[in-house]
C-alpha positions as CSV (number, residue, x, y, z in Angstrom):
1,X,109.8,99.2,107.3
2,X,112.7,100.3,105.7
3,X,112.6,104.5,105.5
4,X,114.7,106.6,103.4
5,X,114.8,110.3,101.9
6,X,113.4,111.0,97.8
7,X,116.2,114.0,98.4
8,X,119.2,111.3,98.3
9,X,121.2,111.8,94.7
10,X,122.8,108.6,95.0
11,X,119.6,106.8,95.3
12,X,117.8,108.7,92.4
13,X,120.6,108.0,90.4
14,X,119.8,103.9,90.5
15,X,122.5,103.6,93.7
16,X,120.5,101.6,96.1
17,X,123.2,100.2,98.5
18,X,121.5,101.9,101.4
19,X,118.3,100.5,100.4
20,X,119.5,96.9,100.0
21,X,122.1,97.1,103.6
22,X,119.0,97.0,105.6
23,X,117.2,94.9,103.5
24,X,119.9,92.4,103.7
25,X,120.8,93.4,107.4
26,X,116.9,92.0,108.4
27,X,117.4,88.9,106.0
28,X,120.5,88.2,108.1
29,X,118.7,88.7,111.0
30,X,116.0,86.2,110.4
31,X,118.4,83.5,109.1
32,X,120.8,83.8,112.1
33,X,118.0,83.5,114.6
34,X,116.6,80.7,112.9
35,X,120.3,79.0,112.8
36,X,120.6,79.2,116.2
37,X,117.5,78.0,117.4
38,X,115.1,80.9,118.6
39,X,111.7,79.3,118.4
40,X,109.1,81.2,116.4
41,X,107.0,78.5,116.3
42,X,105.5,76.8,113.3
43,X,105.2,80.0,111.2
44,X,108.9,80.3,110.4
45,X,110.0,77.7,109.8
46,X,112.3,78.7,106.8
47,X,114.2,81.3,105.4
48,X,111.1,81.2,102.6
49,X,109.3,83.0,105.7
50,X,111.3,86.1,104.5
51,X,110.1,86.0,101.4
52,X,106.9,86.1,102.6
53,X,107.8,88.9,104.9
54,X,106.1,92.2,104.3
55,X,108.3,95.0,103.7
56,X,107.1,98.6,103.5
57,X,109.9,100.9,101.7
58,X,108.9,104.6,102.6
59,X,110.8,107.3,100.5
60,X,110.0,110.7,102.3
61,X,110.5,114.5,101.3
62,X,108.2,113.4,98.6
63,X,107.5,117.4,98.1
64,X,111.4,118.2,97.7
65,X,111.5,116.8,94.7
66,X,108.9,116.6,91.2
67,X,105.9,114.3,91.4
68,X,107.8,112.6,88.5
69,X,111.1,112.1,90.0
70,X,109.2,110.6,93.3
71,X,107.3,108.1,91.4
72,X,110.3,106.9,88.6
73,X,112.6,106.6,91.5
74,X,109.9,104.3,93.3
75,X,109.1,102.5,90.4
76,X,113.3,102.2,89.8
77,X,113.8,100.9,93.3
78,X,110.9,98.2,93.5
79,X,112.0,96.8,89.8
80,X,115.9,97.1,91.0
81,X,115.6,95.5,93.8
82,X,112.8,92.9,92.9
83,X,115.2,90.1,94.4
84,X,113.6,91.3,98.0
85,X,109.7,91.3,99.2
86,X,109.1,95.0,98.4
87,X,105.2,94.6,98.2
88,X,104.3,98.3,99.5
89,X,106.5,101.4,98.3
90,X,105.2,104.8,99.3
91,X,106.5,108.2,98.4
92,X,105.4,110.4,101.3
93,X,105.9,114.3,102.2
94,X,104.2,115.1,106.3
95,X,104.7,118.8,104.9
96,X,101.9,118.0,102.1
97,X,100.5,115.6,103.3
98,X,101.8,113.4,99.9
99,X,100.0,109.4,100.5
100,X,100.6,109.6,104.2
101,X,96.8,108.7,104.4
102,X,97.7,105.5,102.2
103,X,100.5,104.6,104.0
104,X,99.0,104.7,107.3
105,X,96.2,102.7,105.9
106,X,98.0,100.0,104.2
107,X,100.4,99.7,107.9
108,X,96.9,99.4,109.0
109,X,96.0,96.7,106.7
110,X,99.7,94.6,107.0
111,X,99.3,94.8,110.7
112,X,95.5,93.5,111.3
113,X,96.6,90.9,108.6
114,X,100.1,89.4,109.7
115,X,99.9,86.6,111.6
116,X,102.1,87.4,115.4
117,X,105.1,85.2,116.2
């Protein structure tokens, strides 16, 4: 789960290096462990286990800015960065309450569905 603030300028404006540091630092992460031999058993057995990694993106301070700005920058973000496995994208506020009931339920979801290593 990669988390970042709807408030961020840069980001709104299509700038998504902060986005796509983490996203590349766990890609890294995978591929060096897998390099150097730490055993996670049959289910990774390639860097195309990445790919298949679920990613949650989580833009927050979803009611500091318009619903319309909250969901174009989503939308911006998952098509900008469709090189990486963003398969859920949530725009969140815990002061309204914005799709933290859908987030929490999807998390739900990923986690009673993901295989354990």
């Amino acid at each position: 789960m990669i988390v970042f603030s709807l408030k961020d300028k840069t980001i709104q404006n299509g700038d998504y290096s902060k986005i796509e540091y983490w996203l590349g630092t766990l890609a890294a992460s995978v591929k060096h462990d897998m390099e150097n031999g730490v055993d996670f058993g049959s289910r990774i057995n390639s860097l195309s286990s990445w790919l298949a990694a679920t990613v949650m993106l989580v833009g927050t301070h979803a009611d500091c800015v318009t619903p319309e700005v909250a969901e174009s920058t989503m939308a911006a973000i998952k098509s900008g960065l469709s090189n990486f496995p963003l398969r859920h994208v949530f725009a969140v506020s815990s002061h309204t309450g914005r799709d933290v009931s859908k987030y929490v339920s999807e998390r739900k979801e990923v986690g009673i569905s993901s295989k354990s290593f």
